[in-house]
C-alpha positions, 0 to 999 in steps of 0.5 A: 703747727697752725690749728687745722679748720674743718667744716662738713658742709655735706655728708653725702655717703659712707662708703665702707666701715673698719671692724674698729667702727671708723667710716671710709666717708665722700663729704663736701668739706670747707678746709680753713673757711675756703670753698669747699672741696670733695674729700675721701677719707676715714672717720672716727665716730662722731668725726671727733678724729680722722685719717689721711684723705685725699681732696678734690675739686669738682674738675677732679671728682669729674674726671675720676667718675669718667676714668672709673666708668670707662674701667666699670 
């Protein structure tokens, strides 16, 4: 399996945390030197390990705030 190539190019907010310590984060992150892409998922401390996430462009995040505000 190819090595996984990640850089956080923006932290920008911890939404939760589990009582093991692990952060549910929203980053800006750099899959394999792309562009970079909006990214939900769970994060050990120091983010030296992380959990299954989900992705998503600018077009996405746009359009889940529109869906998620018509619901609020």
């Amino acid at each position: 399996m190819a090595e996984l190539k990640y850089e956080i190019t923006e932290h920008i907010a911890i939404l939760s945390e589990s009582p093991k310590g692990w952060h549910k984060e929203l980053n800006l992150i750099s899959w394999n030197g792309r562009d970079p892409k909006y990214d939900i998922r769970d994060w050990a401390p120091n983010h030296e390990k992380m959990g299954k996430g989900v992705t998503l462009t600018e077009e996405e995040l746009n359009n889940l705030k529109s869906v998620l505000l018509k619901k609020g």
